[in-house]
C-alpha positions, 0 to 999 in steps of 0.5 A: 169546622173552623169559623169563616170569616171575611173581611171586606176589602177596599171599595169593594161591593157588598155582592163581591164580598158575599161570594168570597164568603159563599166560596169560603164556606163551600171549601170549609165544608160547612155547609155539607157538615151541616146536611149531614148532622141534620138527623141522627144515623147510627152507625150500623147504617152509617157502616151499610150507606157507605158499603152501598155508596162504595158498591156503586161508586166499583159499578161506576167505574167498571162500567166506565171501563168497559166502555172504554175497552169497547171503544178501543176494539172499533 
């Protein structure tokens, strides 16, 4: 994680500038960094929540298919 940083520009309101940092942080990924480390997960079930995340990101996907491919045969 790099350090945000921001820097006010010119006759610039202070909630202006503080959106710009909020925005900086989200794509700096920090936040979410944070969240995650908040408690310790071993890697056995680090290994077991990605399978489950990966078998339902397939069911999502196949399901938006065939959803598709129902659509097609109206």
């Amino acid at each position: 994680m790099l350090p945000v940083t921001v820097t006010a520009r010119p006759n610039e309101h202070p909630e202006e500038l503080f959106k710009r940092f909020r925005k900086q942080v989200a794509k700096a990924g920090i936040l979410s960094a944070v969240k995650r480390k908040r408690w310790y997960i071993s890697k056995s079930e680090m290994k077991r929540l990605r399978r489950k995340k990966a078998i339902r990101r397939l069911r999502r996907k196949l399901r938006k298919r065939m959803m598709l491919m129902g659509k097609k045969k109206k």
